[in-house]
C-alpha positions in Angstrom: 77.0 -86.1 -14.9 80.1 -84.2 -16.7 83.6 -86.1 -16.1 87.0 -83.9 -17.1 90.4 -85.3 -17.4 93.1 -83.2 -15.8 96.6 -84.2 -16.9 98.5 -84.1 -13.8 102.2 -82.0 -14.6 105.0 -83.6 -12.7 106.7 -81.8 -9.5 108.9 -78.6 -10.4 112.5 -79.2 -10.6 114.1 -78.5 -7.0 115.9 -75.4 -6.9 117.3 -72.7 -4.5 119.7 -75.1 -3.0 121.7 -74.3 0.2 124.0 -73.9 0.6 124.2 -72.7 -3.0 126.3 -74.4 -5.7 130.1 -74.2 -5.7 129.8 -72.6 -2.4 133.4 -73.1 -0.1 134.2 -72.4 3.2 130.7 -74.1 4.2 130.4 -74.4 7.7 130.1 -78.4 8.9 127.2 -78.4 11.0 124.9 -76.8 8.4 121.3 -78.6 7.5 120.5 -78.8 3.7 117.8 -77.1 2.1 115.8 -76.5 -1.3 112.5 -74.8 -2.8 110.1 -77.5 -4.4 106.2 -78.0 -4.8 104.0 -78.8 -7.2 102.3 -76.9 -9.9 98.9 -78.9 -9.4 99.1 -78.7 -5.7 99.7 -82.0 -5.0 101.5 -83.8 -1.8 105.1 -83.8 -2.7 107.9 -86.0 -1.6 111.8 -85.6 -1.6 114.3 -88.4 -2.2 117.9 -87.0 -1.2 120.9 -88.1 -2.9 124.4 -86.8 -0.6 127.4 -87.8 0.2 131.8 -87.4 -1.2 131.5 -89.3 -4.8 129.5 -87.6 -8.0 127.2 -89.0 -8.3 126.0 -88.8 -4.8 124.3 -92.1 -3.2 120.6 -92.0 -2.3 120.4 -91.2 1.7 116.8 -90.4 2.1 113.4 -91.3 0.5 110.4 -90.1 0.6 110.7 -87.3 3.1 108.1 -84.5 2.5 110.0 -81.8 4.0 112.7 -79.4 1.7 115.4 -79.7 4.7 118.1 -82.8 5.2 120.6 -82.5 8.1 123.5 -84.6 7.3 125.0 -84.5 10.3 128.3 -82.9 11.3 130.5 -83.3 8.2 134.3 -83.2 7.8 136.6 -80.4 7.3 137.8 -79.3 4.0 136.0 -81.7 1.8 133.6 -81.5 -1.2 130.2 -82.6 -0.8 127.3 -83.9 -3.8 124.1 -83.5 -3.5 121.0 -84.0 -5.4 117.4 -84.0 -4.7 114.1 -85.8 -6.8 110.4 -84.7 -6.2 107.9 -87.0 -6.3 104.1 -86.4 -6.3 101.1 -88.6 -5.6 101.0 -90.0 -9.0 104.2 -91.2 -9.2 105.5 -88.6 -11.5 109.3 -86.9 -10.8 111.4 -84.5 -11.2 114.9 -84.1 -10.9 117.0 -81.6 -9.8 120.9 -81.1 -10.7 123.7 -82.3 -8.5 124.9 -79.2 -6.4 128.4 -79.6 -4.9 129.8 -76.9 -2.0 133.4 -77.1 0.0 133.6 -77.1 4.0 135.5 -75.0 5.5 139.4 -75.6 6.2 139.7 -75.5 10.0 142.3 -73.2 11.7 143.1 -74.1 15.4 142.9 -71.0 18.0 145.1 -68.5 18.3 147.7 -68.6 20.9 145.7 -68.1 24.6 146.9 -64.6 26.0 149.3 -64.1 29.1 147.6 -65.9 32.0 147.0 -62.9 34.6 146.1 -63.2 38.0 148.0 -62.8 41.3 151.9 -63.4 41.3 152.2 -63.7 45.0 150.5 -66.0 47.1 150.3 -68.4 49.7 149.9 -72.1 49.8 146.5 -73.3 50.7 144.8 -70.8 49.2 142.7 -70.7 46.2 143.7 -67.9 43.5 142.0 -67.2 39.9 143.7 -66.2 36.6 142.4 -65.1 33.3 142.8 -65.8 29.7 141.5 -65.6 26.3 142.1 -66.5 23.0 139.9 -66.0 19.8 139.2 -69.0 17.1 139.6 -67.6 13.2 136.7 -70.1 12.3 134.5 -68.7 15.4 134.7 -72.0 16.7 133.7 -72.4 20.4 137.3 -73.0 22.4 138.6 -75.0 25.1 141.6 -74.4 27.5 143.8 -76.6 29.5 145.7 -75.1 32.5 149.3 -76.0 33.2 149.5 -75.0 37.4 153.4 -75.7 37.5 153.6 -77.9 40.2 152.6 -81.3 37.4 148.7 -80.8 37.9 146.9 -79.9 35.0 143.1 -78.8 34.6 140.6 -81.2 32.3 140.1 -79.7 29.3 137.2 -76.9 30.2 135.1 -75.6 27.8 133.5 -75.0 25.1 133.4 -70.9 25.4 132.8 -68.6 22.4 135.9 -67.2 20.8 137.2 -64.3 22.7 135.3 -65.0 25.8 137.4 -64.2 29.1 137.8 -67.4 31.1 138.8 -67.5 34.7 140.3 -70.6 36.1 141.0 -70.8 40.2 143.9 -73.2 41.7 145.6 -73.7 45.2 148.8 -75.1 45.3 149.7 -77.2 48.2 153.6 -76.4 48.8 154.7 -73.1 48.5 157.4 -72.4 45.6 157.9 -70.6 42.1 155.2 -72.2 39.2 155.2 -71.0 36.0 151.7 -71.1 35.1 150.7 -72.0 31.2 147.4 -72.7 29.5 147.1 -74.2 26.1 143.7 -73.9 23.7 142.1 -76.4 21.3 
């Protein structure tokens, strides 16, 4: 019988983050990720440290993949994170703390012109058109003013710069001045 000791080596230090460090204008639905392992091939866990305060606060522990989703996070803030691998022998390694920036969110620009017909008559229904594009390429929704004090729900979400087509009928016959608003 021949026994060998084989020092175990600890987990490499997380790397690769993403988003990568100091990155701004993140986008706040985006899942967290890393590279890790282990040089000897053993299991390796993840604690995650994330959250608005350096140091960041433990949120996860022991999770053996190299992706977190943190939910949707808030506009235009800063964000820690920090990650610690673990193998089956109780040996760690830490990474640094990574920071990145959301995004700063810009509401739509101003719906076009509602077209449709300009003529009609009560009773019937009639559809108009609109657009409008978001400068974050956020999905859009559009309210319709019909004139007469009815307004539409808010309908939606549609891409950015998607034409939308809304149909009305207006009961009494009259001049509306039609508007439609975006969020």
């Amino acid at each position: 019988t021949v026994s060998a000791l084989f020092p175990n080596n600890p987990p490499y230090e997380p790397s690769n983050p993403y988003p990568s460090n100091e990155s701004t204008g993140v986008d706040v639905n985006i899942d967290l990720s890393w590279t890790g392992g282990d040089p000897d091939l053993d299991p390796v866990t993840y604690d995650v440290y994330f959250g608005t305060v350096n140091p960041p606060p433990k949120v996860i522990d022991n999770q053996s993949s190299t992706i977190y989703d943190p939910g949707i996070l808030d506009i235009n803030n800063t964000y820690y994170w920090k990650i610690i691998a673990w193998d089956s022998y109780n040996t760690s390694t830490s990474g640094p703390i990574w920071h990145f920036t959301t995004r700063i969110n810009k509401a739509p620009d101003i719906p076009e012109q509602p077209t449709g017909p300009t003529n009609g008559t009560s009773g019937f229904i009639y559809a108009f058109t609109t657009r409008t594009t978001d400068p974050n390429n956020d999905q859009v929704f559009y309210q319709w003013d019909w004139g007469d004090g009815n307004f539409s729900e808010w309908i939606g979400p549609f891409s950015s710069g998607t034409n939308i087509t809304s149909n009305y009928s207006w009961q009494k016959g009259g001049d509306f001045l039609i508007k439609v608003k975006s969020k």
